[in-house]
DODRENPA-165705 format. One record per residue (C-alpha): residue number from 1; x, y, z; residue in three letters. Coordinates in steps of 0.001 Angstrom, whole numbers. Each point is the difference from the previous one (the first is absolute). Last residue first. Layout:
+------+---------+---------+---------+------+
: resi :    east :   north :      up : resn :
+------+---------+---------+---------+------+
:  NUM :       X :       Y :       Z :  ALA :
...
+------+---------+---------+---------+------+
END
This chain:
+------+---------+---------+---------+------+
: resi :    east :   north :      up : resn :
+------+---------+---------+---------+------+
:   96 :  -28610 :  -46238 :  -28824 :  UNK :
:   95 :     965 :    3547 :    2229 :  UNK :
:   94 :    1731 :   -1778 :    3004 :  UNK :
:   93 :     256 :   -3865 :   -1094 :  UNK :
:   92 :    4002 :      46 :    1792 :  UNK :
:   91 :    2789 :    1259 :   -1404 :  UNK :
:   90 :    1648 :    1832 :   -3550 :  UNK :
:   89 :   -1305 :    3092 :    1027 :  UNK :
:   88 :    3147 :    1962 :     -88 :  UNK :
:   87 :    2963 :   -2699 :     490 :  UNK :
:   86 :     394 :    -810 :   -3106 :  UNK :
:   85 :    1256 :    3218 :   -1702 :  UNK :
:   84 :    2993 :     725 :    2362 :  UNK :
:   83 :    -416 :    2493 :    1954 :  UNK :
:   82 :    3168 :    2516 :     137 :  UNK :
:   81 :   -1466 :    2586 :   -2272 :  UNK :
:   80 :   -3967 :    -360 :     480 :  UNK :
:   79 :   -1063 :    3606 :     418 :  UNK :
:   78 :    3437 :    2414 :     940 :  UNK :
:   77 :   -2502 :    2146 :    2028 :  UNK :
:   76 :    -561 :   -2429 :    2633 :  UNK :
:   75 :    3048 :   -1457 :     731 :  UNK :
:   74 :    -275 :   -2658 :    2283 :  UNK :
:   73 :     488 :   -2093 :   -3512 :  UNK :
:   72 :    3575 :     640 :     -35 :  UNK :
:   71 :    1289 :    2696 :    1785 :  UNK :
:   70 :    3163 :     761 :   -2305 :  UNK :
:   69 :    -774 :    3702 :   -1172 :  UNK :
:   68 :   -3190 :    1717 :    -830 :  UNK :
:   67 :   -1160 :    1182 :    3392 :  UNK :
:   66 :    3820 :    1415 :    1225 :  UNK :
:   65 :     359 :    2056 :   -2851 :  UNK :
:   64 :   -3604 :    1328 :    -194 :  UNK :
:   63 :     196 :     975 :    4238 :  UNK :
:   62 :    3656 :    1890 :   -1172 :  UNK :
:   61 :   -1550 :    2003 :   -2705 :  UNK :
:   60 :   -2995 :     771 :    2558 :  UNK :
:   59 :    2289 :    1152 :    2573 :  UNK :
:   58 :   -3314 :    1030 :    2002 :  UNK :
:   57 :     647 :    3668 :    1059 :  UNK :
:   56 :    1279 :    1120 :    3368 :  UNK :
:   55 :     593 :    3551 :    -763 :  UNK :
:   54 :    3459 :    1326 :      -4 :  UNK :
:   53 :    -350 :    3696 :    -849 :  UNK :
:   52 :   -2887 :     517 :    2505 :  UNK :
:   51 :    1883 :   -1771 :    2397 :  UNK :
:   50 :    3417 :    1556 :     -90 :  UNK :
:   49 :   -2229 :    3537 :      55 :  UNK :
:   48 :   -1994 :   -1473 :    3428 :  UNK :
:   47 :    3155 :   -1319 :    1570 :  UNK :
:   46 :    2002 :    3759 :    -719 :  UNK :
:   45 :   -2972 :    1243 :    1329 :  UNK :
:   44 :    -232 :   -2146 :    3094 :  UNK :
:   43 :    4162 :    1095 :     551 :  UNK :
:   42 :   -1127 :    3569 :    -472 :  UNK :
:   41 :   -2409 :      -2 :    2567 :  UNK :
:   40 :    1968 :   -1724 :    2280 :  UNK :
:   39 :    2712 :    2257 :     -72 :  UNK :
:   38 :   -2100 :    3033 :      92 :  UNK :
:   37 :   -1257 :   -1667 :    3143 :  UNK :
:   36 :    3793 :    -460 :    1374 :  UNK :
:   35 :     776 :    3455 :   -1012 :  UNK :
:   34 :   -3220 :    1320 :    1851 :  UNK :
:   33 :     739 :   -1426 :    2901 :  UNK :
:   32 :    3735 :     873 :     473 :  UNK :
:   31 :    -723 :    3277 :    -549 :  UNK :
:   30 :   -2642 :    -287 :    2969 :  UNK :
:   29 :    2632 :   -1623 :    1806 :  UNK :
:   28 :    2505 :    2467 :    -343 :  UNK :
:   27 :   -2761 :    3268 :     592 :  UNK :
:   26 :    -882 :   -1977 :    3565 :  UNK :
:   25 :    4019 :    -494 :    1191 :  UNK :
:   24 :     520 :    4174 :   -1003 :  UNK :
:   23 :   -3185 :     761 :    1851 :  UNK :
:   22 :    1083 :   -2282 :    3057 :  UNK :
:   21 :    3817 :    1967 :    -561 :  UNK :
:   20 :   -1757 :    3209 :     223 :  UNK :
:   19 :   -2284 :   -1501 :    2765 :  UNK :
:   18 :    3416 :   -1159 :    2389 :  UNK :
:   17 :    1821 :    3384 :   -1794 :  UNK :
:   16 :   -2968 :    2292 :    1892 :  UNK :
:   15 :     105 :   -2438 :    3579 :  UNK :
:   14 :    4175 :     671 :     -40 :  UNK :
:   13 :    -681 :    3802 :    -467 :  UNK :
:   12 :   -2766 :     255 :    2242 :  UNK :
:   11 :    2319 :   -2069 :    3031 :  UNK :
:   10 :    2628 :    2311 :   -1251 :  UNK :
:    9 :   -2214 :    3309 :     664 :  UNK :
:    8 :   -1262 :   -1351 :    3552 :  UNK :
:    7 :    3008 :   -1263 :    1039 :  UNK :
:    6 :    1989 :    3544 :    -915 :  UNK :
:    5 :   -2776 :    2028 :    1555 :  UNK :
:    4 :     284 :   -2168 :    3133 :  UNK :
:    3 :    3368 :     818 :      64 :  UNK :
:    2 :    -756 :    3775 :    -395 :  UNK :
:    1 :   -1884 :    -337 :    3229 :  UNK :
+------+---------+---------+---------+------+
END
């Protein structure tokens, strides 16, 4: 009888470390959850600070400095620099 007794209390004693060591597996991954959502959320904050400080403006200096150099006549803001004088209106019975 006390043999039975003895299978009986280690069969409870192996089947109480199996759910303490379930409980233990379950609290790991839980942590493990929550870091790798706190991880997330501070990597999209760290993207949404990065982007507020580096907002995608026109480079309006640079867009000027490109539209008044060397394009000729395709160039609408320089006027007629690059045409020659001639060549404006000088066809053709359009306007006589």
């Amino acid at each position: 009888m006390s043999g039975v007794i003895t299978a009986v209390a280690i069969g409870a004693s192996a089947a109480a470390g199996m759910y303490q060591d379930k409980r233990a597996a379950d609290r790991t991954d839980a942590a493990s959850r929550r870091q790798e959502e706190a991880m997330r959320k501070a990597e999209q904050q760290q993207e949404q600070d990065y982007n507020r400080a580096n907002q995608r403006k026109a480079n309006v200096s640079g867009l000027l400095q490109q539209n008044t150099g060397g394009f000729g006549g395709a160039n609408l803001t320089a006027g007629t620099a690059g045409v020659t004088g001639g060549m404006l209106g000088g066809g053709g019975m359009l306007g006589r």
